[in-house]
C-alpha positions as CSV (number, residue, x, y, z in Angstrom):
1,X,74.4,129.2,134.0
2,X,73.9,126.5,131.0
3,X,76.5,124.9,129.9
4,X,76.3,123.7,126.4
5,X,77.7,119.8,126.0
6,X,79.2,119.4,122.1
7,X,79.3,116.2,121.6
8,X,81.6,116.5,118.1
9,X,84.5,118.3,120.6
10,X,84.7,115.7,123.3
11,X,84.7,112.9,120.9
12,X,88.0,115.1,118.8
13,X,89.5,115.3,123.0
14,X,88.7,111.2,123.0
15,X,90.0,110.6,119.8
16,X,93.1,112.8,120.0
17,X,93.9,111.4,123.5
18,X,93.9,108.4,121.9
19,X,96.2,109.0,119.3
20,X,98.6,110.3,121.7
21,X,98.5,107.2,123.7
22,X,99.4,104.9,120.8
23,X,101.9,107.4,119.2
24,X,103.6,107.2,122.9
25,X,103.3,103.0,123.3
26,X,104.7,102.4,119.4
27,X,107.8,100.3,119.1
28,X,111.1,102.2,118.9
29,X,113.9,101.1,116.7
30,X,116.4,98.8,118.2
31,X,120.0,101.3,117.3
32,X,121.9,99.5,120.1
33,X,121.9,96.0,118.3
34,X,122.8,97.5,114.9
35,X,125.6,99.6,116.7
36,X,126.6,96.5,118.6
37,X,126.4,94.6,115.2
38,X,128.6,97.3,113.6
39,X,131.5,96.7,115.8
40,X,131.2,93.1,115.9
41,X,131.4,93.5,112.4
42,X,134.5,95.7,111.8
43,X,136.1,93.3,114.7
44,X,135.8,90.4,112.6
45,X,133.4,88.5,114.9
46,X,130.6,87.8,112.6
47,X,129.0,85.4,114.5
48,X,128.2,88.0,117.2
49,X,127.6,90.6,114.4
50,X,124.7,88.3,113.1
51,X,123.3,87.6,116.5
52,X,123.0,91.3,117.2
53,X,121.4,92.3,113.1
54,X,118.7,89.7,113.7
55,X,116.5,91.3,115.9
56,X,116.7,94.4,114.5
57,X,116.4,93.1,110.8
58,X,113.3,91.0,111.7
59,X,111.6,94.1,113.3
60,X,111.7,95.9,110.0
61,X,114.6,98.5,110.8
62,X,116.1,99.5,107.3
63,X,119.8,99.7,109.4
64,X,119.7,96.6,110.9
65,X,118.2,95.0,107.4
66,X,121.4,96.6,104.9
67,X,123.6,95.4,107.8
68,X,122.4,91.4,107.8
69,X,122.4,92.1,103.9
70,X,125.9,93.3,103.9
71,X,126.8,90.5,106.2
72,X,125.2,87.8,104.3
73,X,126.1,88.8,100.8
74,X,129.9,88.9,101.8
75,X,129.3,85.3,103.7
């Protein structure tokens, strides 16, 4: 029996295998700094409280950012 090869499907099973591979690598957002920061924070230790938003603000996470903001606005 003849099978018939489609080129256009195996390059949409490439593709979407790809796409699935990067979706599953991507970065994930770093909650236990901003948590961490949080609680510094409330605690009065705002040393530690900008050691834990850094990392988080500099990797573009819109919690850890307002926090760092927060932080720095009040001094």
């Amino acid at each position: 029996m003849y099978r018939y090869f489609d080129p256009v499907a195996s390059r949409r099973l490439i593709m979407t295998l790809a796409l699935l591979a990067a979706i599953s690598y991507a970065p994930v957002p770093a909650y236990a700094g901003v948590d961490a920061g949080k609680s510094a924070y409330e605690a009065g230790d705002y040393e530690k409280a900008q050691q834990e938003f850094t990392a988080p603000a500099n990797s573009s996470d819109a919690e850890g950012q307002y926090w760092m903001g927060r932080l720095l606005d009040e001094g």
